[in-house]
C-alpha positions as CSV (number, residue, x, y, z in Angstrom):
1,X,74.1,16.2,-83.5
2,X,71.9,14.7,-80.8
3,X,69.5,16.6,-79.2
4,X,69.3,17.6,-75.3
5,X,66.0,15.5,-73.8
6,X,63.6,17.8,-71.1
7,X,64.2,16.9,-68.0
8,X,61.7,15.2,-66.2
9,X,59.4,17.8,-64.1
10,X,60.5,17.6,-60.6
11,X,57.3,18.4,-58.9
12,X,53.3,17.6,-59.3
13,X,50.0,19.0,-57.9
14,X,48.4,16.1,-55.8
15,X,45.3,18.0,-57.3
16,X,44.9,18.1,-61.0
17,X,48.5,16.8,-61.9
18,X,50.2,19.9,-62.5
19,X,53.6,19.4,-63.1
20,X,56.2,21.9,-62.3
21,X,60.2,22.0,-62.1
22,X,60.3,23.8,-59.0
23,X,58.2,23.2,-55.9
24,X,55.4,26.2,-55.6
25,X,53.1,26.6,-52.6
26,X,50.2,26.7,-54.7
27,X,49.2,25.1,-57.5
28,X,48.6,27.2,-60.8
29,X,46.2,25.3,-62.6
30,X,43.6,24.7,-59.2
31,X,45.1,27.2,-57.2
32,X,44.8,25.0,-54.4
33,X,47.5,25.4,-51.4
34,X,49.7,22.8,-50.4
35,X,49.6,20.4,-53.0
36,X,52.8,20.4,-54.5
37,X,55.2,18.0,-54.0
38,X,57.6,15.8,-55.4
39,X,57.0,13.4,-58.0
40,X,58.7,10.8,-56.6
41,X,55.9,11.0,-54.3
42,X,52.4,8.9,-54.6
43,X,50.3,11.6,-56.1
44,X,47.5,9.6,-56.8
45,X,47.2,10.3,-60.0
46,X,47.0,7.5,-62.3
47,X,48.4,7.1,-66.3
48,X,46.8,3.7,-66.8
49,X,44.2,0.9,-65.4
50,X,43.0,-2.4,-65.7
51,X,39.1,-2.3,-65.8
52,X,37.6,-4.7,-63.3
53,X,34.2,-6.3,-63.3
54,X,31.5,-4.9,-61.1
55,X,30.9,-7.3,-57.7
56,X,27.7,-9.2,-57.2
57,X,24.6,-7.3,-57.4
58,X,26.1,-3.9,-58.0
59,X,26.0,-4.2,-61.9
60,X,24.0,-1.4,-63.4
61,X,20.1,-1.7,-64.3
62,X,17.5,0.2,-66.0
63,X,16.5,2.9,-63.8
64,X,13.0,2.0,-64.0
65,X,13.8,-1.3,-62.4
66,X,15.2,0.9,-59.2
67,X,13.3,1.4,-56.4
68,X,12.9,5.0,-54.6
69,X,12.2,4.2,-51.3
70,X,12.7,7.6,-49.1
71,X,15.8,7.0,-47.0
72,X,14.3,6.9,-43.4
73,X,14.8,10.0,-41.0
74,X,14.9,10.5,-37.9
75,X,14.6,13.9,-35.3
76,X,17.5,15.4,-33.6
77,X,15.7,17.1,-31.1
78,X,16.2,21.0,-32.5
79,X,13.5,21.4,-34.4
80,X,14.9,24.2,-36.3
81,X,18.1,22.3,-37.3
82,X,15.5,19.6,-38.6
83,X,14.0,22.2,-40.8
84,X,17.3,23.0,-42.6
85,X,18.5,19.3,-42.9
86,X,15.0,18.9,-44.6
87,X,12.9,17.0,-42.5
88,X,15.6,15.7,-40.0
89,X,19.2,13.7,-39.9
90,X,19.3,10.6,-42.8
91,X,21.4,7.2,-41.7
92,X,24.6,7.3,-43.2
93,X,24.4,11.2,-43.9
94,X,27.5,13.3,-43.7
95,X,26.6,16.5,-42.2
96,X,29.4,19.9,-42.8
97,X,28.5,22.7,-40.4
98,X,30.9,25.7,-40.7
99,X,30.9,29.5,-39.1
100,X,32.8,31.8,-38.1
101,X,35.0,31.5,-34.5
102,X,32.4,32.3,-31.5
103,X,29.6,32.2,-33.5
104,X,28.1,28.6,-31.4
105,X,28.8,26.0,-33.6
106,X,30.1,23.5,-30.3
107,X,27.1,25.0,-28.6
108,X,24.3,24.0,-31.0
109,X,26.2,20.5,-31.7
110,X,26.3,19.8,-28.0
111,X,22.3,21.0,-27.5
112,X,21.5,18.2,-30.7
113,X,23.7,15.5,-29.0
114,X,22.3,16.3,-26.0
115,X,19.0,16.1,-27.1
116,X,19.3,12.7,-29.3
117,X,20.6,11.2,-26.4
118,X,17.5,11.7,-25.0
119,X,15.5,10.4,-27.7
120,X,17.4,7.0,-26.8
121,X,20.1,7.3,-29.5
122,X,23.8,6.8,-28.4
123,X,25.7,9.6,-29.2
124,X,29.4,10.1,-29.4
125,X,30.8,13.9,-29.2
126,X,34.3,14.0,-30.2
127,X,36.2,17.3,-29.5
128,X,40.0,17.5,-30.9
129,X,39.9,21.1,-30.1
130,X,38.8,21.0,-26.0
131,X,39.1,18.7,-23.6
132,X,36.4,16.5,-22.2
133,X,36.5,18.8,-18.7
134,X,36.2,22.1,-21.0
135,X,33.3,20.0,-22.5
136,X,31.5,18.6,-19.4
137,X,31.5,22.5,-18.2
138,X,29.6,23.5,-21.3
139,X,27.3,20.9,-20.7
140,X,26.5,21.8,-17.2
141,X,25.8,25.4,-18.0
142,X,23.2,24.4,-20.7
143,X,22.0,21.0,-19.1
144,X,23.3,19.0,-22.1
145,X,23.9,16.1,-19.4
146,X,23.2,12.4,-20.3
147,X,24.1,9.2,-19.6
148,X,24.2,8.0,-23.3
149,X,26.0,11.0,-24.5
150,X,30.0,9.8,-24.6
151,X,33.2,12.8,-24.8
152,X,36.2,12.0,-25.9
153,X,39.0,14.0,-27.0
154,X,40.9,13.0,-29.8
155,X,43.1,14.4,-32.0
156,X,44.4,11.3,-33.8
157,X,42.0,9.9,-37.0
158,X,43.0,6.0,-36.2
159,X,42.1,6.9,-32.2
160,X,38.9,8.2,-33.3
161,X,38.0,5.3,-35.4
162,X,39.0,3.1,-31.9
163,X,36.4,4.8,-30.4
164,X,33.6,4.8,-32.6
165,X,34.3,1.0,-32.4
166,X,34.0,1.0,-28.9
167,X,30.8,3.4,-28.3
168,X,29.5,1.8,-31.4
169,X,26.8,5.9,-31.4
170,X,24.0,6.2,-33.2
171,X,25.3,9.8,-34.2
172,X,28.8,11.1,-34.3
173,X,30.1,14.3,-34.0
174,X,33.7,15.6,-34.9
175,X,34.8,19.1,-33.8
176,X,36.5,19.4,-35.7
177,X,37.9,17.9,-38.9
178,X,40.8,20.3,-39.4
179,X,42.2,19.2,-35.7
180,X,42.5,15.6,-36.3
181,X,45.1,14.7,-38.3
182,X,46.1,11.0,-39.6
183,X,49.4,9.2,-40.2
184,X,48.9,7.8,-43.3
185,X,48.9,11.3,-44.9
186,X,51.8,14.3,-44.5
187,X,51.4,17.6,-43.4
188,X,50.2,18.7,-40.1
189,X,47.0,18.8,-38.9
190,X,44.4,21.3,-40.9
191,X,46.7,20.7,-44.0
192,X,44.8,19.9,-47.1
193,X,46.3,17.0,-47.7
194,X,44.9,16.0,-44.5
195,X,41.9,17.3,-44.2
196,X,40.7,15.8,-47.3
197,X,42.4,12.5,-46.0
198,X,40.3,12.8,-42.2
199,X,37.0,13.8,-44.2
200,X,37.2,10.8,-47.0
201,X,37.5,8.2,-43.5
202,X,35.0,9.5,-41.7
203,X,32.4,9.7,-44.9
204,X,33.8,6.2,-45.6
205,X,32.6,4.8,-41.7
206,X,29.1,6.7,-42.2
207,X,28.3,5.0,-45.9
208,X,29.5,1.4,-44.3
209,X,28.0,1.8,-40.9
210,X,24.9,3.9,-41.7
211,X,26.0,6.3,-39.1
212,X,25.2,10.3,-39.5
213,X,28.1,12.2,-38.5
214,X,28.1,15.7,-38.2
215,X,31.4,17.4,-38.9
216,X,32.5,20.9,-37.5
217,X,34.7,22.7,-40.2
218,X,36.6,26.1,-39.6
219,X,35.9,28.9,-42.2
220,X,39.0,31.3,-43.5
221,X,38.9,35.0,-43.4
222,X,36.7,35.7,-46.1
223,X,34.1,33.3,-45.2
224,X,35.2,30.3,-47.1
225,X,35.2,26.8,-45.5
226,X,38.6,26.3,-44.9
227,X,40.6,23.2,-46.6
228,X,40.3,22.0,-50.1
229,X,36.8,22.4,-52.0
230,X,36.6,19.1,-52.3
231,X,35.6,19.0,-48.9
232,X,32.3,20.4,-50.0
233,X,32.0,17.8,-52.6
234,X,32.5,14.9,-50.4
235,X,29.6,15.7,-47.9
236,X,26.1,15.2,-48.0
237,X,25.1,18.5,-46.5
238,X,26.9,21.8,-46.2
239,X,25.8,24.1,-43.0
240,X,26.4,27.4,-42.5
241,X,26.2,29.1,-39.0
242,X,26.2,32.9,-38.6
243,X,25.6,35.4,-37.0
244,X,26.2,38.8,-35.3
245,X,28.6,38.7,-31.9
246,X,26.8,42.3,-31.1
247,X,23.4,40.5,-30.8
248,X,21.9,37.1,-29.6
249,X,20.0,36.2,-33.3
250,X,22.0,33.2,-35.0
251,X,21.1,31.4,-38.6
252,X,21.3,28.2,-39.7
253,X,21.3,28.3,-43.6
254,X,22.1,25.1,-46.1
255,X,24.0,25.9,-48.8
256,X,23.8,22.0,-50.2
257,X,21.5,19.3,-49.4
258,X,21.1,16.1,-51.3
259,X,18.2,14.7,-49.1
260,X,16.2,18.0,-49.0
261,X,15.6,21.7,-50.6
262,X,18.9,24.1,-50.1
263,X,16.4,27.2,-49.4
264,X,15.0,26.5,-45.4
265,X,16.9,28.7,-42.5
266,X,16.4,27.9,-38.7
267,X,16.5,31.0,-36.3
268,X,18.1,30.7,-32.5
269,X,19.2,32.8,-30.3
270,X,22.3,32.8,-27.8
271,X,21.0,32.6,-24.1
272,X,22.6,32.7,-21.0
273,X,22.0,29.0,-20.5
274,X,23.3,27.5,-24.1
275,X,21.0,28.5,-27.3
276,X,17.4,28.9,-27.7
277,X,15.0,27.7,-31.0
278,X,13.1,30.5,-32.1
279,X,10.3,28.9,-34.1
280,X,8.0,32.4,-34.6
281,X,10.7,35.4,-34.9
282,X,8.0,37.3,-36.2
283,X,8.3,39.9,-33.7
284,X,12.5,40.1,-33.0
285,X,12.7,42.8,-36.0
286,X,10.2,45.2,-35.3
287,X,10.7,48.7,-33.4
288,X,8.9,48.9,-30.1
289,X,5.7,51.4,-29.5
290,X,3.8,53.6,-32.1
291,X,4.8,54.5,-35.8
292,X,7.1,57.7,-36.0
293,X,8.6,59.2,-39.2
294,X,11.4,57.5,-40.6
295,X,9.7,54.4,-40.3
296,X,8.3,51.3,-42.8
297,X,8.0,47.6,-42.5
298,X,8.9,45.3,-45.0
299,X,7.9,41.8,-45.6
300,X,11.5,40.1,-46.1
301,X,11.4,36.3,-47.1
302,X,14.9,33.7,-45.3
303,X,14.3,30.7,-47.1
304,X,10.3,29.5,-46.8
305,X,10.1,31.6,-44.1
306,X,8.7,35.7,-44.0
307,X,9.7,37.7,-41.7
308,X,8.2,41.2,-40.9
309,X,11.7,43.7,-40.3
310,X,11.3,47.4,-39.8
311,X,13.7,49.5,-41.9
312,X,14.2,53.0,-40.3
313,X,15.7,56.1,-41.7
314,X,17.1,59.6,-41.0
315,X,17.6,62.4,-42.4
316,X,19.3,65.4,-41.4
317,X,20.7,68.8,-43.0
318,X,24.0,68.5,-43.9
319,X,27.2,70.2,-42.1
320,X,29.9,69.1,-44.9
321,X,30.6,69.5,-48.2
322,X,29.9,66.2,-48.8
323,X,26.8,64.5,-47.3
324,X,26.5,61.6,-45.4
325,X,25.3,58.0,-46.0
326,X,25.7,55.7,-43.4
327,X,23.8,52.2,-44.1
328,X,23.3,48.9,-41.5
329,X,21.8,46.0,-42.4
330,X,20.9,47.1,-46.2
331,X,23.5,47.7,-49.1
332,X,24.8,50.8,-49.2
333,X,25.0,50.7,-53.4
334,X,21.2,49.9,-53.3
335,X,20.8,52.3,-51.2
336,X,22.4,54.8,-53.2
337,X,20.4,53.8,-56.3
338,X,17.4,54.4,-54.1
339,X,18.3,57.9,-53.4
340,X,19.1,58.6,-57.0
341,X,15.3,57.0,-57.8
342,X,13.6,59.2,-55.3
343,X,15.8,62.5,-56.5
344,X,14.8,62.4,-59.8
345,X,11.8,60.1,-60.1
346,X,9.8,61.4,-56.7
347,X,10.8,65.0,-57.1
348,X,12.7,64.7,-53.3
349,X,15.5,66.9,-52.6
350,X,18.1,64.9,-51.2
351,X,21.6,65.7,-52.7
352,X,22.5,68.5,-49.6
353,X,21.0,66.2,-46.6
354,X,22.6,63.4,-44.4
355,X,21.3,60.3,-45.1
356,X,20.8,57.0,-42.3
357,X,19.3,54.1,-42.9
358,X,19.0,50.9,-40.2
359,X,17.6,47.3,-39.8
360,X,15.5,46.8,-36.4
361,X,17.5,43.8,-34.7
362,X,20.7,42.9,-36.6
363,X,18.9,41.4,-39.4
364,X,20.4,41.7,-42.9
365,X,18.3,42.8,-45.9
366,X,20.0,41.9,-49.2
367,X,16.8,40.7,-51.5
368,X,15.5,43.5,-53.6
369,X,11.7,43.4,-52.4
370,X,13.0,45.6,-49.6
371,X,13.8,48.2,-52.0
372,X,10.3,50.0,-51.5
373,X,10.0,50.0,-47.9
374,X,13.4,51.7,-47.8
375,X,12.0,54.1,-49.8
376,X,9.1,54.9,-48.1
377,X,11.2,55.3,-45.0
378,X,13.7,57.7,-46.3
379,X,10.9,60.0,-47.8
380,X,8.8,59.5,-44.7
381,X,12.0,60.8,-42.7
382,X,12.2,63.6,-45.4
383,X,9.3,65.1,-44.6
384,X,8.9,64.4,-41.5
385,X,5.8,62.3,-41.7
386,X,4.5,58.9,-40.3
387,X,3.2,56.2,-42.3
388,X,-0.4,54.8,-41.3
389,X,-0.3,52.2,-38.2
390,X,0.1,48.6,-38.9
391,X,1.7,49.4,-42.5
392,X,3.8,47.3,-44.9
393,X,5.8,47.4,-47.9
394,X,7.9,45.7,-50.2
395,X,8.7,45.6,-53.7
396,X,11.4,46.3,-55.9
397,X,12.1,49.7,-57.5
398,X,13.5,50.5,-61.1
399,X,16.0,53.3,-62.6
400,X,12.5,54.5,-63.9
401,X,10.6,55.0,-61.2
402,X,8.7,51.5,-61.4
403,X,7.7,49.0,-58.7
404,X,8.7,45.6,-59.6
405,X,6.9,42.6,-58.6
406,X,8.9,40.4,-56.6
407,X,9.6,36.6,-56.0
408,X,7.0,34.9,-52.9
409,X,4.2,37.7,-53.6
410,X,1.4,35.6,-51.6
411,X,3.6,33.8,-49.5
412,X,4.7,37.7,-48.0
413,X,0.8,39.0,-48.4
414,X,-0.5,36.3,-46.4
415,X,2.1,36.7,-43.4
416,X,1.4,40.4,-43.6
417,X,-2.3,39.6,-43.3
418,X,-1.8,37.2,-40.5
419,X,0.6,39.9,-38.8
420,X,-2.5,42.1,-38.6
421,X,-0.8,45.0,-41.5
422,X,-3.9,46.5,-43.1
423,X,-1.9,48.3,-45.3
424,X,0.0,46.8,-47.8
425,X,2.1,48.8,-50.7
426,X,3.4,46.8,-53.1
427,X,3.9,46.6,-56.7
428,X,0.3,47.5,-58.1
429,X,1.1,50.9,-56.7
430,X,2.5,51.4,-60.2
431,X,5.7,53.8,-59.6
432,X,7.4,54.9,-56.5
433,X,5.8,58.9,-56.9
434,X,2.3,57.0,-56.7
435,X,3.4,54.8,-53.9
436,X,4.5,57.9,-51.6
437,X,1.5,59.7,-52.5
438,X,-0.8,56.8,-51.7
439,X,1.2,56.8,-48.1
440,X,0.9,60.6,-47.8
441,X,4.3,60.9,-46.8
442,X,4.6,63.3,-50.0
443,X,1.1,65.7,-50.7
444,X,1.0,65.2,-55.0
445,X,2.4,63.2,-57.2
446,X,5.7,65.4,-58.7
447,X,5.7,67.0,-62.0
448,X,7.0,64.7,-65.1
């Protein structure tokens, strides 16, 4: 009896090559979106090739018979955007800057272009998602205006290419790559299909050309650049832009750099008139006016950079059943763990109280070595005492009372020296009891 043969799987991930007999909207071997389609269709996955020999002068060589000449670099103007991209922007160098909606990405972009153009390199500022009037505005608000800076808005990839033939920039700039779509690809615009189709032209142009191009990519609602991952791959340097919309303070952080370290972050800060560097925020996360209780500095460290921030706390009887812990700019677990530490290790009788605890500024404190100024605020709100004038802290604390050293020790001791903080608590105070009685925010060390 003869047998019944499969039929052929209707569908296939453009992805990976996962084959399906029905069409899915996302793919579940690379849970990508939008990849699924027939497999009539080109997929661009291939069975079989024919090798072909290497062209002249790319066959490979003995590594020690490579050069390493530095690619060359050159300024963009912002001096703190030049300290994330390591140093400044690298011919041919594809540049991903993502953040959330309102956050300034088009404003910083237009403030580099603006200020390149000034350094004598052409620079063309292509915006699929305003037009050039919306544009020209901007640019008359923050005085972005040049005669070698060229607009255009395009929302077409082969328009966009005319362009760049035309201007023939020194530095191009596409906000952003999930508005331009192409016809050689399907899907609308912001599809994956197509943004990975826009991305791999324009990365193309900036190897063959040498041209930089910064590109502007939209971020979903978790945070995540939106569009496939291998968006991410593709580039040269991966931007992130954030920020608070309650205050001005923005930060430039890179998560990937091939040309430079992956650790720097530039500071600005939104202005009436476009955005401002902030080369020395040494002094945006500090309280105003002498020390009160509830108060403690901490030496926190963004990338090569520390920065003083003043961690405040209060704390309050309690009205409810349950007490109160309310926590911003810190974790509220570490928080919690920092309570437990100082309930049982400190001998401080928190359980029935209401508990506060705030960053100066906006600033977010997620590294551990903050751990101990936290501390020392919360007891110094607990007994209603002040620390000693031009004091600092940080370190991290253990379930067992202990203060851990922490990564950047100098680096922090020598800003805090420079700061003028004659008092420094760290961790060769031993445990968190000694540490509060060293800051007399506590009279004796606690029973064991």
């Amino acid at each position: 009896m003869a047998t019944r043969r499969p039929a052929p799987a209707a569908y296939r991930c453009t992805e990976c090559g996962w084959t399906s007999a029905k069409w899915a909207g996302r793919c579940a071997e690379c849970q990508q979106w939008g990849t699924v389609v027939e497999a009539a269709q080109q997929t661009g996955v291939l069975r079989g090739f024919s090798p072909a020999p290497p062209g002249a002068g790319r066959e490979a060589r003995p590594i020690t018979e490579l050069t390493s000449a530095e690619s060359p670099r050159r300024p963009s103007g912002v001096g703190e955007f030049d300290r994330v991209l390591g140093g400044g922007i690298v011919p041919g160098a594809a540049i991903l800057l993502s953040g959330e909606p309102g956050v300034g990405k088009s404003t910083l972009l237009l403030e580099v272009a603006a200020r390149s153009a000034r350094d004598g390199h052409r620079v063309l500022y292509v915006s699929a998602e305003e037009s050039t009037a919306q544009v020209r505005l901007r640019a008359e608000r923050t005085g972005a205006l040049h005669d070698e800076l060229y607009l255009a808005s395009e929302t077409d990839l082969a328009t966009l290419i005319g362009q760049v033939d035309a201007v023939r920039p020194g530095l191009l700039i596409v906000d952003s790559v999930q508005t331009v779509s192409s016809s050689l690809s399907e899907g609308l615009a912001g599809h994956p299909s197509q943004v990975r189709e826009v991305a791999a032209t324009l990365i193309r142009i900036a190897k063959e050309r040498g041209l930089p191009v910064i590109i502007v990519g939209h971020v979903t609602k978790d945070g995540s650049i939106a569009g496939p991952r291998l968006l991410e791959h593709l580039v040269d340097v991966v931007c992130h832009f954030e920020g608070d919309r309650q205050t001005a303070l923005r930060f430039v952080r890179a998560l990937k750099n091939r040309f430079g370290p992956t650790d720097e972050v530039g500071c600005f800060e939104m202005t009436g008139d476009g955005i401002a560097e902030v080369p020395d925020p040494s002094g945006l996360f500090l309280g105003k006016g002498d020390p009160v209780s509830g108060t403690c500095v901490t030496i926190a460290v963004e990338g090569r950079r520390a920065l003083p921030v003043e961690v405040q706390a209060l704390v309050i009887p309690s009205s409810t059943p349950n007490p109160r812990r309310v926590v911003n700019g810190v974790e509220s677990s570490r928080v919690a763990m920092i309570l437990a530490v100082l309930e049982r290790r400190a001998g401080l009788g928190l359980a029935q109280r209401d508990v506060y605890v705030s960053t100066v500024g906006g600033v977010r404190l997620t590294e551990p070595a903050a751990d101990l100024a936290i501390a020392l605020a919360i007891a110094s709100a607990a007994s209603d005492r002040a620390l000693a004038p031009r004091s600092a802290a940080f370190g991290e604390l253990s379930l067992s009372g202990e203060i851990r050293p922490v990564s950047h020790g100098v680096q922090r001791r020598s800003e805090a020296t420079r700061l003028g903080y004659r008092s420094l608590l760290d961790a060769s105070a031993g445990d968190v009891a000694l540490a509060l009685a060293n800051a007399r925010v506590i009279p004796t060390r606690p029973p064991a």
